[in-house]
N, C-alpha and C positions, 0 to 999 in steps of 0.2 A: 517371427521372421527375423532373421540374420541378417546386418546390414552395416557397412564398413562406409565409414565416414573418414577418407583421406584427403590428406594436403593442406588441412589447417592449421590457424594457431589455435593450439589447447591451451584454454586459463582456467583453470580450477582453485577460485580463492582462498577455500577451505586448507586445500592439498599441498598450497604453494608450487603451482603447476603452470607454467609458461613457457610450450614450447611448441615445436615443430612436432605434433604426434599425431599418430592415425586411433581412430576409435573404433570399437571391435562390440557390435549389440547379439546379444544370443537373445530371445525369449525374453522381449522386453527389459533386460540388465543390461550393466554392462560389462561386458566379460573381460577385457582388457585394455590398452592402453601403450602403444609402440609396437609392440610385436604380437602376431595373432595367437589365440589357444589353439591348444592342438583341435585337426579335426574341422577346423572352422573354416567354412563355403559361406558369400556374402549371395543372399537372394536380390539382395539390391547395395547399389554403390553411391554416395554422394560425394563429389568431387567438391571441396571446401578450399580450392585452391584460392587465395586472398580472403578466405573470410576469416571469420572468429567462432571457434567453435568451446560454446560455456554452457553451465548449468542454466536450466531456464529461469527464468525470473521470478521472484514471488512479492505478488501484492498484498499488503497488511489492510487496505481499504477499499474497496467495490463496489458501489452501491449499483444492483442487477435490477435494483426496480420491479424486482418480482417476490412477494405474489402484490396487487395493490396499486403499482403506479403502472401499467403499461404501455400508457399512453406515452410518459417517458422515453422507455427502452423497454424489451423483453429480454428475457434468460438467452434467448438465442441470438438476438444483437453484439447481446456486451463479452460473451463467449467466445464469440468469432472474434471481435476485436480484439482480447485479449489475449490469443493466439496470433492475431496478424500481431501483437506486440511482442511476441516472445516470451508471453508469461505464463506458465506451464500449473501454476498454484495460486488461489487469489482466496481471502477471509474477504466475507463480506456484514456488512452491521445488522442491525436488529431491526434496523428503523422502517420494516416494510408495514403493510396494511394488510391481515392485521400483522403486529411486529411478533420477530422469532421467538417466543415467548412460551410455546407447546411441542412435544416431544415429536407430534404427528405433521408440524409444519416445518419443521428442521428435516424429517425422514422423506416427507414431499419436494423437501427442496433440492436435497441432497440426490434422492432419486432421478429428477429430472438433468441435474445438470450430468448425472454420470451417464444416462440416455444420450446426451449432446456427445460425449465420446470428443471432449477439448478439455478445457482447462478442470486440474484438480481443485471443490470447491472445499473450502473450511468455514462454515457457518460459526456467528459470533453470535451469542443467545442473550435475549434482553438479561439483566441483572435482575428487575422485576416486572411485575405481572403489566403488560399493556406500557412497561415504560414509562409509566405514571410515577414511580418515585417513592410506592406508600409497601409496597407488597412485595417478598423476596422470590424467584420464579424456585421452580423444582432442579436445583442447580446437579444435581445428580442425574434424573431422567434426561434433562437437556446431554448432559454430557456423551451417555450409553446411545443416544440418537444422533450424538456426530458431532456436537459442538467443541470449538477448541477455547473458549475462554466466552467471559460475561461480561457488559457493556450497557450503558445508559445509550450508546452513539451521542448524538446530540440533544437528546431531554435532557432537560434537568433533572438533580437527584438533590433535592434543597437539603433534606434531612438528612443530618450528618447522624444519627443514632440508626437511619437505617443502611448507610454506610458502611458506616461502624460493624453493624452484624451480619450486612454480606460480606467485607472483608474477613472477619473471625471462620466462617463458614466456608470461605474459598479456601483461606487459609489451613483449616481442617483436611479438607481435601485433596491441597495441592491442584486448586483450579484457579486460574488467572484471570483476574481484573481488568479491565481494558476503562481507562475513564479516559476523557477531555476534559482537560480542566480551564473552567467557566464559571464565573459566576454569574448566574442567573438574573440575579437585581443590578449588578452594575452593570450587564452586558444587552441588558432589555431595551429591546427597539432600535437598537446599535444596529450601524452596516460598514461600518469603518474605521479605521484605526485612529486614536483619539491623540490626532496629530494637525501637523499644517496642513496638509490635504484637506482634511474634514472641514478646520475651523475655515477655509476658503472656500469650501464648495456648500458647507452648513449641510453639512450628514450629519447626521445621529452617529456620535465614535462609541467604543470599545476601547477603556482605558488597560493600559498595559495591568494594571492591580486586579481585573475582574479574571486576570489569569493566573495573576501567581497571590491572588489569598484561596482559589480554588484548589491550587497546587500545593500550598502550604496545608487545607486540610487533606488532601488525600495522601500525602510523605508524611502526615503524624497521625494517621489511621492506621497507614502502613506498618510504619515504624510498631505501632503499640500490637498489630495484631500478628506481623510480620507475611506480611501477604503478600503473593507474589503480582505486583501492581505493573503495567504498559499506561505510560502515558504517552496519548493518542495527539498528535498534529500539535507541537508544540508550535510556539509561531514568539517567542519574544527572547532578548537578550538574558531579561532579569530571569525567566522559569528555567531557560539553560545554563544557569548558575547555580540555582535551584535543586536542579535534577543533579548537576555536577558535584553540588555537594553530599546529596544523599547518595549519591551512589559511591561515595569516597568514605561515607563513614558506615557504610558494609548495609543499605539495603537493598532488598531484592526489585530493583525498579531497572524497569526499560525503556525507551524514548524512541519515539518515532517524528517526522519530521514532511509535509508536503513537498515534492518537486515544484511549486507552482512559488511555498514560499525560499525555497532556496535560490532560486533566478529573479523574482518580483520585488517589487514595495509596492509599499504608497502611491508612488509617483507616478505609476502605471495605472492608475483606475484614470487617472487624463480627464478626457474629456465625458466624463460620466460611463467608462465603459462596462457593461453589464457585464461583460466576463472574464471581469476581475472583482466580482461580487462574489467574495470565497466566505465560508466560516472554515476556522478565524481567517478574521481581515488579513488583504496584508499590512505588515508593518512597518516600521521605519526602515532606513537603509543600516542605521547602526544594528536594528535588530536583524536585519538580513545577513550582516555579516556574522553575526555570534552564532546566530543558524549555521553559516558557514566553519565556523571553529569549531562547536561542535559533533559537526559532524567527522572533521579530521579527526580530534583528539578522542574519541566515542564516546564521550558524554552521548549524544543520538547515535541509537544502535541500524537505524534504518530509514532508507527513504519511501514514500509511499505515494502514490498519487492521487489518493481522499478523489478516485474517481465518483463521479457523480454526472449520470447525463441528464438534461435538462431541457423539457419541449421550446422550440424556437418562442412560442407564444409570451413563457415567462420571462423568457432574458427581455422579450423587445418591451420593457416596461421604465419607467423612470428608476434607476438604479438605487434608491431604497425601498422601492416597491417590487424590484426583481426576484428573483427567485435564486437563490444561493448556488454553487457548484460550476463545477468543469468538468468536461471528459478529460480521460487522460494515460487509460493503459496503453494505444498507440505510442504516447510518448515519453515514457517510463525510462528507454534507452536512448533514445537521443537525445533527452534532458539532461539524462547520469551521463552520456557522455562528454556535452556541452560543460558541464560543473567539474568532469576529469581533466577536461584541455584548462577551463580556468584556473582551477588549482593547482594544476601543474601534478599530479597526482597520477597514479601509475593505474593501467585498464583494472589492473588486479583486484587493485584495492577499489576502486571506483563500483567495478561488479561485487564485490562484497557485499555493498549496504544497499545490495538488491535479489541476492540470493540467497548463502548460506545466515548472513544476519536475522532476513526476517524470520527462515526457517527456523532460528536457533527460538526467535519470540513467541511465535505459534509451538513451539518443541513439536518439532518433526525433523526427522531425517532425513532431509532434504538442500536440495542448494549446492550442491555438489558431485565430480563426477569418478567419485570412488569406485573401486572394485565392488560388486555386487548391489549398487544402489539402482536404483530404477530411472533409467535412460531417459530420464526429463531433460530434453539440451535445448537450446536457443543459440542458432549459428546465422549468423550476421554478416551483413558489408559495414565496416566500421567508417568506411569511406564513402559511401553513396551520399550524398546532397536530393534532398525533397525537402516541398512547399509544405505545408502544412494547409490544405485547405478542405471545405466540407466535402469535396466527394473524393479526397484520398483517407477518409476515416471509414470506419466501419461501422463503428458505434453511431447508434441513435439519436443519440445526443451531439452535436455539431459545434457544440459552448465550449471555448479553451482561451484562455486570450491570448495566445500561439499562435491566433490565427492571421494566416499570410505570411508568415514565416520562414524562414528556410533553415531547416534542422540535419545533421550529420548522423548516418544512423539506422539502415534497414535492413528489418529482419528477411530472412531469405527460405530458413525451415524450421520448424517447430516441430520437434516431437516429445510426445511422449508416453510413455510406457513402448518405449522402442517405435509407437509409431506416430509416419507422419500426419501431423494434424491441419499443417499449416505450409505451402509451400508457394513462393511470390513466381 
């Protein structure tokens, strides 16, 4: 279907593209850009007069809760929502029941969601067998079945020699790595940052060290195997110095970053609030802010929403006893927006480290609204004002600590492969 999308602002961060232009879809692409192709009849017309018309969004972290936790969220909950978010591509981790770890549970997974006809999914395939840490999965079959990189998610991987020889093997390949870096013994039984919060409320912390001696082995794994390594949800000052330097002295490493901890600390878990029970914690305000540089200077190549929905039953629990995560692809865009106005930061660059960057982590060709790329766009009121509260979500999950908030920031149409998926 043919379909002319006029009157908006175009930003295409990749393209260096901010303007007044009209958009031109032949057959799910996009066939132009100002002026129409020859020959070209619009079967449908979108009037984007005051919105923003940009590449769709792409999520580096999902968790769909499927196959394994349903009770959670299902495949069809967090799909929808992801589309009322304006996110067009989302990787999701390994950590289902059982986890992504077989060539026939990535091509079930894969199947279902392209069924759903919304968001494009990119499965992240455990590193090894069950996630247990001992055994390397079949990183090739995983691949040929759709997987875009390999991943503990949040197991631990305590043995560093079998590290060591999944990285040598990815690295063979040219297949990507995705860890968190964690130490398993220091970070054990931990629910929060190993700060003045904890030592006054007497939580169980998470020293900043349990992140960056994790971090310190996987940059000299890297380094010796030279494997192309995504480190997943950084959260501290000292590991974005870390990362800043390994990527200064030429390795192949990329950085991802939660929206939850780019606006949060510490200081916000309050009065024991369960959902602000993230992994990782958040952290100090100093470490909020190095998050925040950062992400200017790109040391972090992307922000992500380490979505995670969560049954009301576990949050309502004494908050070391809660059950970790947020929902959050709802608010992927009026976070990133929120973090453009305080930075003072231009839409451009802002959409950047939510489009073409993550696309660039996952290598895909996407995030962007090039001649011939496939019409995945996310067209927005940059200006609307909404609540944040549980029944303007979609998701299953109702956990954010957003909540009752008032956020700048709705998406208006989603499409993609030229078509509409999503329209408010």
């Amino acid at each position: 279907m043919n379909i002319l999308i006029k009157n908006g602002r175009l930003i295409d961060p990749k393209n260096k593209v901010d303007a007044q232009l009209d958009l031109y879809i032949v057959d799910g692409r996009i066939a132009a850009l100002g002026q129409a192709p020859a020959g070209f009849s619009a079967a449908e017309v979108i009037d984007a007069q005051g919105l923003i018309v940009a590449p769709g969004l792409i999520e580096l972290a999902a968790r769909l809760r499927e196959p394994g936790f349903e009770y959670m969220a299902t495949l069809e909950s967090e799909m929808d929502a992801a589309v009322a978010g304006g996110i067009t591509s989302l990787a999701c981790p390994p950590d289902t029941d059982p986890p992504l770890d077989e060539p026939g549970l990535v091509e079930m997974l894969k199947h279902r969601a392209k069924n759903l006809h919304q968001a494009r999914l990119y499965p992240v395939a455990a590193l090894t067998t069950g996630l247990k840490g001992m055994e390397l999965t079949e990183m090739t079959e995983l691949v040929e079945a759709g997987c875009v990189a390999f991943s503990q998610a949040d197991a631990p991987l305590t043995d560093t020699r079998v590290m060591y020889r999944a990285m040598q093997y990815a690295s063979t390949f040219g297949f990507s790595v995705w860890l968190r870096p964690q130490d398993s013994f220091l970070a054990r039984d931990g629910v929060a940052h190993d700060g003045e919060v904890a030592t006054r409320s007497g939580l169980p912390a998470i020293p900043v060290c349990a992140e960056t001696i994790a971090l310190s082995t996987m940059l000299s794994l890297a380094r010796e195997t030279n494997a192309k390594l995504h480190i997943c949800r950084i959260s501290s000052a000292a590991g974005v110095d870390m990362v800043r330097q390994a990527k200064q002295q030429g390795l192949d490493v990329t950085c991802d970053v939660s929206i939850n901890h780019v606006h949060l600390s510490e200081m916000d878990i309050g009065y024991f609030d369960t959902n602000c029970r993230l992994n990782p914690p958040l952290r100090s305000l100093r470490d909020r802010m190095a998050l925040r540089a950062g992400l200017l200077d790109g040391t972090i190549d992307a922000i992500c929403t380490n979505h995670a929905p969560v049954d009301e039953d576990a949050k309502q629990l004494p908050f070391a006893e809660a059950e970790s995560g947020a929902t959050g692809v709802e608010l992927l865009l009026p976070l990133m927006l929120k973090w453009a106005e305080q930075e003072r930061i231009s839409l451009s660059d802002a959409l950047a480290r939510v489009t073409f960057h993550p696309a660039r982590v996952l290598g895909l060709d996407a995030g962007h609204l090039g001649a011939s790329s496939a019409a995945d766009i996310c067209i927005f009121d940059a200006e609307t004002y909404w609540r944040v509260e549980p029944s303007a979500l979609r998701s299953q999950g109702k956990n954010t600590p957003f909540i009752g908030q008032e956020v700048r920031g709705r998406v208006r149409y989603t499409l993609i492969d030229g078509q509409i998926v999503y329209k408010a």
